[in-house]
C-alpha positions in Angstrom: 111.0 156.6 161.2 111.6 155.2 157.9 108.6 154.5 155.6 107.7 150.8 155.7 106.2 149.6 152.7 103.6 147.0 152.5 105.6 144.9 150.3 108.5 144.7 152.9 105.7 143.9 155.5 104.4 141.0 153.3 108.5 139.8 152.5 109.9 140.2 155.8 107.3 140.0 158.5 105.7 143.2 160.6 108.6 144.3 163.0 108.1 143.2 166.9 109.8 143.1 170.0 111.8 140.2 169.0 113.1 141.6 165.7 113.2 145.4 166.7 113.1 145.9 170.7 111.1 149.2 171.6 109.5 149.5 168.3 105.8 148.7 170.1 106.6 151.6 172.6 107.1 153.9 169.3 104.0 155.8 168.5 104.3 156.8 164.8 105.0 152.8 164.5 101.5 152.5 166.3 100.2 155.2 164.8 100.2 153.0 161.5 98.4 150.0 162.9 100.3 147.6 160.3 99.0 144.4 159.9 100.7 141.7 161.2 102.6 139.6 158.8 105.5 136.9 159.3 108.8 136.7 157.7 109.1 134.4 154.9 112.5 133.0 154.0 114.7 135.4 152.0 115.5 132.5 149.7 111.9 132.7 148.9 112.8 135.9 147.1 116.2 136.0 146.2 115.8 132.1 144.6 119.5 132.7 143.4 121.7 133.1 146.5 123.8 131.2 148.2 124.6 130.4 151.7 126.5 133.2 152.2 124.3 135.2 149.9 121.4 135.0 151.9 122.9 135.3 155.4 124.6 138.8 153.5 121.0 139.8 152.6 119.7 139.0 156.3 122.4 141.2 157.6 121.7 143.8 155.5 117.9 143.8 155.8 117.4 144.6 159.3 114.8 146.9 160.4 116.9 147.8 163.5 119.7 150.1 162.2 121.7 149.1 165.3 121.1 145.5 164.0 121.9 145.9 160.3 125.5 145.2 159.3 127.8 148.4 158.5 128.9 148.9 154.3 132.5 148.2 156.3 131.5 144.6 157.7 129.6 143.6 154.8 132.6 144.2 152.0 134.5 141.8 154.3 131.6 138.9 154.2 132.3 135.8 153.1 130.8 136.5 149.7 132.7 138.5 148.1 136.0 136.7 149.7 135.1 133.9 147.4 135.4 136.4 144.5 139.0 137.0 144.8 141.3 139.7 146.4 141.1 142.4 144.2 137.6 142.7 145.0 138.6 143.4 148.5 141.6 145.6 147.3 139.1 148.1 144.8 138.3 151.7 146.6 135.1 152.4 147.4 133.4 154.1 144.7 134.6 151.3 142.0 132.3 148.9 141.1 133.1 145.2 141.4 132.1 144.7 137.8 134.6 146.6 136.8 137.2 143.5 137.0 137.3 141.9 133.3 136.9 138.5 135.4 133.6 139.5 137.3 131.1 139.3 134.8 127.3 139.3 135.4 124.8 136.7 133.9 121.8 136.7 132.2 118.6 136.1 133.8 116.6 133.6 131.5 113.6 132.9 132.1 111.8 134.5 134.9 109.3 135.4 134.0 108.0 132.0 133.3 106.4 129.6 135.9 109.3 128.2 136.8 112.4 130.0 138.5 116.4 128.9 138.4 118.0 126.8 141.0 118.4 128.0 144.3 122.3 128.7 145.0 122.6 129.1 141.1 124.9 132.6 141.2 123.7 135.7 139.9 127.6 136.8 139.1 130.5 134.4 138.0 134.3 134.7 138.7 135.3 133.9 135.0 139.0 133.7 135.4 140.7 133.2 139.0 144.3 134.3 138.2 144.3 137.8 138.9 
């Protein structure tokens, strides 16, 4: 069983029958005695994120391997169709911010009290015509 940290407990909520099936009959899991914590929002934590951003995240976040979303699936979400083909086109060990028109942005600010919009995006497309 992968290691569960307390911080994950706290951000995503103690796994259960609901969000892993069998995971109560597994005794290492037991073993543990974690408390119990809810799930918060992942908007909560990822402020940034879109829609599609967020519903990425969730898929990718699942304690349930069977449940989490394959590398495969997730390169054809939604999110990175709204960054342009040749995203969808680069092979696998290229990074997206390779393209001169993907460029990321700075993070200013955070570590004041206040945080950026939610849906504000992390990464921009700077020029569509590929």
């Amino acid at each position: 069983m992968a290691a569960i940290t307390q911080e994950g407990l706290e951000n995503y909520g103690t796994p259960n029958e609901e969000t892993w099936p069998g995971i109560l009959s597994n005794e290492e899991f037991r073993a543990y005695n974690y408390p119990k914590y809810r799930a918060e929002a992942l908007i909560n934590h990822a402020p940034r994120l879109d829609s599609d951003g967020a519903d990425l995240l969730g898929k990718l976040l699942q304690f349930e391997g069977r449940k989490r979303i394959s590398a495969d699936e997730a390169m054809r979400h939604l999110l990175f169709h709204s960054l342009g083909d040749r995203v969808l086109k680069l092979p696998d060990t290229t990074s997206i911010f390779a393209l001169k028109e993907i460029q990321l942005q700075k993070e200013t600010g955070l570590r004041s009290a206040s945080l950026p919009e939610s849906g504000s995006a992390a990464f921009q497309v700077v020029d569509t015509e590929f």
